[in-house]
NUTIDREN-730527 format. One line per field, with one value per residue (C-alpha): x, y, z; residue in three letters. Coordinates in steps of 0.25 Angstrom, whole numbers, plus 5000, padded with zeros to 4 digits. Example, Ala and Ser with C-alpha at 12.3 -4.5 7.8 and 13.67 -1.06 7.14 Angstrom:
u	[5049 | 5055]
v	[4982 | 4996]
w	[5031 | 5029]
residuo	[ALA | SER]
//
This chain:
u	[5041 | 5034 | 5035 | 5020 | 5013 | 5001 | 4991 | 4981 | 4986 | 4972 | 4965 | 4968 | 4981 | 4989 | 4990 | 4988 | 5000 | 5010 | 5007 | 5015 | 5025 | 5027 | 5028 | 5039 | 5034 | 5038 | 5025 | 5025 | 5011 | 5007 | 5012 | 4997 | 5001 | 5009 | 5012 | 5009 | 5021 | 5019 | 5020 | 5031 | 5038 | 5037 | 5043 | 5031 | 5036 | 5025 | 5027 | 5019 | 5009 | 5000 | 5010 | 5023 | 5018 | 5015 | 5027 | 5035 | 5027 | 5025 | 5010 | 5001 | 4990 | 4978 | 4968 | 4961 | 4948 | 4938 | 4938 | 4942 | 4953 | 4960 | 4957 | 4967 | 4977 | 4978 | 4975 | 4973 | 4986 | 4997 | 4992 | 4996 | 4994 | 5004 | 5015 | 5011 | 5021 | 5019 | 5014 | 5009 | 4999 | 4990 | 4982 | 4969 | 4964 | 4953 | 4939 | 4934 | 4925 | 4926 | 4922 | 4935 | 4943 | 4942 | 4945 | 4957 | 4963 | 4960 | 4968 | 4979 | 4981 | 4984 | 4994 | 5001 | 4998 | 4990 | 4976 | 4971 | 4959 | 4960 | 4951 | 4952 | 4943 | 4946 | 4946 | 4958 | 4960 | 4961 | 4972 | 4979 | 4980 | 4983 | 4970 | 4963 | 4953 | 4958 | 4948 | 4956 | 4952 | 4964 | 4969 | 4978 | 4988 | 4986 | 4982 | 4993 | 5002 | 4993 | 4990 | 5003 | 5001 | 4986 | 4994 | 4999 | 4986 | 4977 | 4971 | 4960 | 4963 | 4954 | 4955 | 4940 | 4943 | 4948 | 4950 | 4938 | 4933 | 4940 | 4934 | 4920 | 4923 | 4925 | 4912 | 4908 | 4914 | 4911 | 4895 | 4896 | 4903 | 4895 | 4881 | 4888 | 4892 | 4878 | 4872 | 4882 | 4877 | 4863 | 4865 | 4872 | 4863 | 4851 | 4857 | 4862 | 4848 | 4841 | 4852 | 4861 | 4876 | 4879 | 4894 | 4889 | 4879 | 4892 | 4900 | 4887 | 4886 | 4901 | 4899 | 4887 | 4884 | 4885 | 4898 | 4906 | 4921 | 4910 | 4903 | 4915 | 4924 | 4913 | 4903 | 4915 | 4917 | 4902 | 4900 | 4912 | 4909 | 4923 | 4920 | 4935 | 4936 | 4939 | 4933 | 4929 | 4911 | 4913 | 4923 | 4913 | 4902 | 4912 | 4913 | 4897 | 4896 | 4904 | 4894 | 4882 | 4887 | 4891 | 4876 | 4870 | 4879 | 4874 | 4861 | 4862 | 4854 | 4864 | 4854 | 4860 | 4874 | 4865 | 4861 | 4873 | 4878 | 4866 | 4872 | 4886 | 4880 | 4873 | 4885 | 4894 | 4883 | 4886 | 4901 | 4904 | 4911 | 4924 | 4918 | 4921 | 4909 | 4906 | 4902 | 4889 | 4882 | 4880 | 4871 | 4861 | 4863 | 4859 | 4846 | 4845 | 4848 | 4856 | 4870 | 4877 | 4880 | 4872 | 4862]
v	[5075 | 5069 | 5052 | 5047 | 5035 | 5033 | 5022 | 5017 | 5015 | 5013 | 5021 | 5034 | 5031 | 5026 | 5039 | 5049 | 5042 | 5042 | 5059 | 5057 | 5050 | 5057 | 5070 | 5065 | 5058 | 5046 | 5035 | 5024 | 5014 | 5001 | 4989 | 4983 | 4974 | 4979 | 4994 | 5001 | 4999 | 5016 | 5020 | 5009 | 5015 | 5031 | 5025 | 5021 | 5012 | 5001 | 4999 | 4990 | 4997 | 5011 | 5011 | 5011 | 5021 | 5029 | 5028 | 5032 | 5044 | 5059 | 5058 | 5048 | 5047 | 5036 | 5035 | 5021 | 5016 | 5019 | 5024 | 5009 | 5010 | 5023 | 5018 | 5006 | 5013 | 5023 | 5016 | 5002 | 4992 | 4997 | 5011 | 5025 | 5027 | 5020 | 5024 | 5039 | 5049 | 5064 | 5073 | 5062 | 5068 | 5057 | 5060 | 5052 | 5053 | 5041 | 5043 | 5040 | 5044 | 5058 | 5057 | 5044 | 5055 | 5063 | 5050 | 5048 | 5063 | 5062 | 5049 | 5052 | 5068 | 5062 | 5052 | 5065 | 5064 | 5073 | 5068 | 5074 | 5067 | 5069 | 5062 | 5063 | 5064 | 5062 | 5047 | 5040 | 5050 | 5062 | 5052 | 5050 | 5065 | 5069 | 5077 | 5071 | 5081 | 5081 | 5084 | 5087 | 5085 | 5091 | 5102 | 5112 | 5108 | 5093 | 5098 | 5108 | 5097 | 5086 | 5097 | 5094 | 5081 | 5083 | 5090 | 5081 | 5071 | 5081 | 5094 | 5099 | 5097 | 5105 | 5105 | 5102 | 5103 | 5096 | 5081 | 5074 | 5086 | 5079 | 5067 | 5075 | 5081 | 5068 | 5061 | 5073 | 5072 | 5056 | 5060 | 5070 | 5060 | 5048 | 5057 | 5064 | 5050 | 5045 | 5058 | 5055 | 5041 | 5044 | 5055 | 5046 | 5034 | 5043 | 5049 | 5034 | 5028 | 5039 | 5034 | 5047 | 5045 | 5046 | 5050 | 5063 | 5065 | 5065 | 5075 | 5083 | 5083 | 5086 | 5099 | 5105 | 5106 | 5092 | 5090 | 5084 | 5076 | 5062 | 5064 | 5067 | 5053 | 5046 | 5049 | 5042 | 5030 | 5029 | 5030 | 5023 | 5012 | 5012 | 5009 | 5005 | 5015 | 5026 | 5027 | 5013 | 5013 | 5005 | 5018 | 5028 | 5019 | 5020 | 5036 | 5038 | 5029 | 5040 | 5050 | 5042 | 5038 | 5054 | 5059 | 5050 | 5055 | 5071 | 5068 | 5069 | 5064 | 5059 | 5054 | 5053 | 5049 | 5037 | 5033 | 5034 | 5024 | 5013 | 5016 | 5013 | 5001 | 4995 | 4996 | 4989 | 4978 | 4975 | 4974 | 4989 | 4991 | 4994 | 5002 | 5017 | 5024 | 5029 | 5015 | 5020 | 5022 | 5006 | 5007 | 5015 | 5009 | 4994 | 5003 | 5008 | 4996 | 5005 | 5007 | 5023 | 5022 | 5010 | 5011]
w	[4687 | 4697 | 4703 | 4698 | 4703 | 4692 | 4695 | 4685 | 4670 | 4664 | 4652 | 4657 | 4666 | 4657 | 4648 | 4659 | 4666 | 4652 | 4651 | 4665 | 4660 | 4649 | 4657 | 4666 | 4677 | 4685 | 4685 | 4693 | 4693 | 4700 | 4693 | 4685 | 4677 | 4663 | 4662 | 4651 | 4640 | 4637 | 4653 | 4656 | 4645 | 4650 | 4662 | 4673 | 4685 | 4690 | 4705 | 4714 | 4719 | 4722 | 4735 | 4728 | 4718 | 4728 | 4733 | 4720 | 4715 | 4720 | 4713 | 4711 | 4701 | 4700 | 4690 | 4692 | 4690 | 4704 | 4718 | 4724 | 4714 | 4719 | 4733 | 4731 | 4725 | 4735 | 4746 | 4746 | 4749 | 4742 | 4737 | 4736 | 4749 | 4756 | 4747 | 4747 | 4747 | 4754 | 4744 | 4734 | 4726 | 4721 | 4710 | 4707 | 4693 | 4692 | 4694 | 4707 | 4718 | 4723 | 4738 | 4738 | 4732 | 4741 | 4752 | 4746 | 4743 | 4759 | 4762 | 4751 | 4756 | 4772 | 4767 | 4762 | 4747 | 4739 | 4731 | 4719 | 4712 | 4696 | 4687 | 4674 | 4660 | 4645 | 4644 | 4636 | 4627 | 4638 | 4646 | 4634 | 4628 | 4641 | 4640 | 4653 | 4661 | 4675 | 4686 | 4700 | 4714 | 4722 | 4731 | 4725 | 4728 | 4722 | 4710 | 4706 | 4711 | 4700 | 4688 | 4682 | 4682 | 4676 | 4665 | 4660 | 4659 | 4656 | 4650 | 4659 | 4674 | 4685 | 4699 | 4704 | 4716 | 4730 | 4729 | 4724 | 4717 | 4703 | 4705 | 4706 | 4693 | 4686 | 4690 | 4684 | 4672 | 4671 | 4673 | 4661 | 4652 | 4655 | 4652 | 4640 | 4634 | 4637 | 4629 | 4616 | 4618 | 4616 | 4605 | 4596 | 4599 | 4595 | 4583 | 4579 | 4580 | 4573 | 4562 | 4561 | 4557 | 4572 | 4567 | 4562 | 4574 | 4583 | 4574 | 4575 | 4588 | 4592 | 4584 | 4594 | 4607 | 4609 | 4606 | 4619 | 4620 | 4624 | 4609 | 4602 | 4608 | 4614 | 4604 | 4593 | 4601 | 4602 | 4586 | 4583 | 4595 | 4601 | 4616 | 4621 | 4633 | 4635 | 4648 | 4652 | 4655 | 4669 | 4674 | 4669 | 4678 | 4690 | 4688 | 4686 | 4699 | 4707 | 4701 | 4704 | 4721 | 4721 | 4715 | 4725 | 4738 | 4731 | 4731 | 4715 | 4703 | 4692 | 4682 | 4670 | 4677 | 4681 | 4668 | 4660 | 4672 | 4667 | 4653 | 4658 | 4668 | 4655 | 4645 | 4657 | 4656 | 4643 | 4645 | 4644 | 4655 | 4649 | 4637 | 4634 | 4642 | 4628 | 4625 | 4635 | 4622 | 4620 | 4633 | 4625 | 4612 | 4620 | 4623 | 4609 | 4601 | 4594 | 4591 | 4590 | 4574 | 4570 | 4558]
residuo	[UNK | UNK | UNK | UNK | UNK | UNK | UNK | UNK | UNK | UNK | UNK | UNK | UNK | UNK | UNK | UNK | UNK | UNK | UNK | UNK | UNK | UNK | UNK | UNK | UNK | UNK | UNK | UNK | UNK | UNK | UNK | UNK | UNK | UNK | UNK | UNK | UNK | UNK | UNK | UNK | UNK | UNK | UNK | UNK | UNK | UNK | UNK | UNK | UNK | UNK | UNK | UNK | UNK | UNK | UNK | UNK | UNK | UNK | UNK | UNK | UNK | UNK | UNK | UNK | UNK | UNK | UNK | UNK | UNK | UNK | UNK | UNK | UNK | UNK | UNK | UNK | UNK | UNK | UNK | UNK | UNK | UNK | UNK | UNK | UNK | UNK | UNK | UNK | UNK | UNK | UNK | UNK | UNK | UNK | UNK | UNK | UNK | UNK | UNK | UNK | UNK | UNK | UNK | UNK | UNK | UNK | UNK | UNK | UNK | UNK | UNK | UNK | UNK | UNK | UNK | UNK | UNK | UNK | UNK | UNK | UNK | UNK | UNK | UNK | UNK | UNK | UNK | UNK | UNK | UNK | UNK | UNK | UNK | UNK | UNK | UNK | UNK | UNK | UNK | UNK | UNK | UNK | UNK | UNK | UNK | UNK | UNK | UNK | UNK | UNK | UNK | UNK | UNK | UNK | UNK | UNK | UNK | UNK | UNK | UNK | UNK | UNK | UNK | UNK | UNK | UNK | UNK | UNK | UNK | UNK | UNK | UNK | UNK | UNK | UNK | UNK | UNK | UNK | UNK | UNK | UNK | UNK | UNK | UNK | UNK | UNK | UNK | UNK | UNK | UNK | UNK | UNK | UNK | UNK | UNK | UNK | UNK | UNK | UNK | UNK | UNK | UNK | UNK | UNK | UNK | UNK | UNK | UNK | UNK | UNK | UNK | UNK | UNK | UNK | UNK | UNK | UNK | UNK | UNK | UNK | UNK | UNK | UNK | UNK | UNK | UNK | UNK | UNK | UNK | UNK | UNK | UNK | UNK | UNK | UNK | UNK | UNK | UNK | UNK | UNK | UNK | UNK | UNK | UNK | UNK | UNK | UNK | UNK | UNK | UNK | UNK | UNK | UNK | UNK | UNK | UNK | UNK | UNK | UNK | UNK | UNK | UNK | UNK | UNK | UNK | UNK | UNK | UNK | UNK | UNK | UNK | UNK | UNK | UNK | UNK | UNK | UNK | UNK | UNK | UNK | UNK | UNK | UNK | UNK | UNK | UNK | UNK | UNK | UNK | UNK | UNK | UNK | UNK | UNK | UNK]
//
């Protein structure tokens, strides 16, 4: 059983850091205000900060909001980094900036840890099911040392490649779900305004070539107008952003990436920005006059 320092306890952490308690481990967190009752329960210590988490663990897992974020936690006053232990492997599974990745596995590997990058996909649901996709950035040796760790998070977990490499992957993946949440969108706006049952256009559609994870969940919370996230809008605007800075430094045309960021940008306009990015449907329907399941 390993020593564990897990820092972020949001949405996703929370979960992800219970299947390692469950399995055994030892986590320790910074001290942010009230710990969750279920993780104090399984045993999870609060210390002071990034530093004296550091300190107290043999592995080290983030998974915090943005680029700026993993950058304090690691490196700012009080971080990992100044508590880091030889052979620490640190493990970050948030969503950030590739080329910063690779900055950092840099920085973390002199000090004598080890860096893996691992962001994950499978929202709420996937964290809490322990059925999280895990894209890996590491060296081998990182990552058989992490895949027991993924394990016990996840079900699918692929070593991309070196560090960076996973965080490559999930911009990836964010520009495919952000343009298949904007397709489902405009499929059911269609079918509601040209007045089907758009409940039964969605079971239709799930049984053909159509059929996808986004139209099956999203597709519901559309219908059934349930926008608590989820996957809140204003992170899935920060991960399109990293899509859009890298198709610029490539010399690359994103343009549909780019328009599902307006569809974002104008639901964060009208107080969206904690929405579900499902709720990117009411950015069509303002421009439709028209609500998905309305008469």
């Amino acid at each position: 059983m390993s020593k564990i320092g897990f820092i972020g306890l949001g949405i996703m952490g929370r979960p992800m850091a219970g299947h390692l308690l469950d399995a055994g481990h030892t986590l320790s967190t910074v001290k942010r205000g009230t710990l969750d009752e279920t993780l104090a329960s399984k045993g999870m210590q609060e210390l002071a900060d990034p530093k004296a988490v550091a300190e107290a663990s043999e592995v080290i897992i983030t998974i915090v909001p943005d680029t700026p974020d993993v950058e304090q936690v690691l490196f700012g006053e009080g971080g990992v980094i100044e508590g880091l232990q030889p052979g620490t492997l640190v493990i970050d599974m948030s969503s950030i900036a590739p080329l910063a990745t690779q900055t950092f596995a840099k920085r973390i590997q002199e000090a004598g840890g080890e860096y893996v990058d691992a962001p994950v996909s499978g929202g709420e649901g996937g964290a809490i099911n322990a059925a999280l996709t895990i894209m890996v950035g590491a060296t081998p040796k990182g990552f058989e040392r992490a895949k027991p760790l993924f394990e016990l998070m996840g079900k699918t977990i692929t070593h991309i490649g070196d560090q960076g490499a996973g965080q490559t992957c999930k911009v990836a993946n964010q520009i495919v779900v952000a343009l298949t949440i904007e397709a489902v969108s405009e499929g059911l706006l269609f079918a509601s305004r040209a007045g089907a049952d758009v409940a039964k256009v969605r079971e239709s559609l799930l049984g053909g070539l159509a059929q996808s994870k986004i139209l099956d969940v999203h597709g519901e919370r559309m219908i059934n107008r349930t926008f608590d996230p989820g996957f809140k809008i204003k992170l899935h605007q920060k991960d399109l952003n990293l899509a859009l800075e890298g198709a610029r430094s490539l010399d690359l045309a994103l343009p549909g990436t780019a328009n599902a960021q307006q569809l974002f940008q104008a639901c964060v306009a009208h107080g969206g920005a904690d929405w579900d990015h499902s709720g990117i449907v009411r950015a069509l329907e303002a421009l439709a006059d028209h609500e998905v399941g309305s008469r």
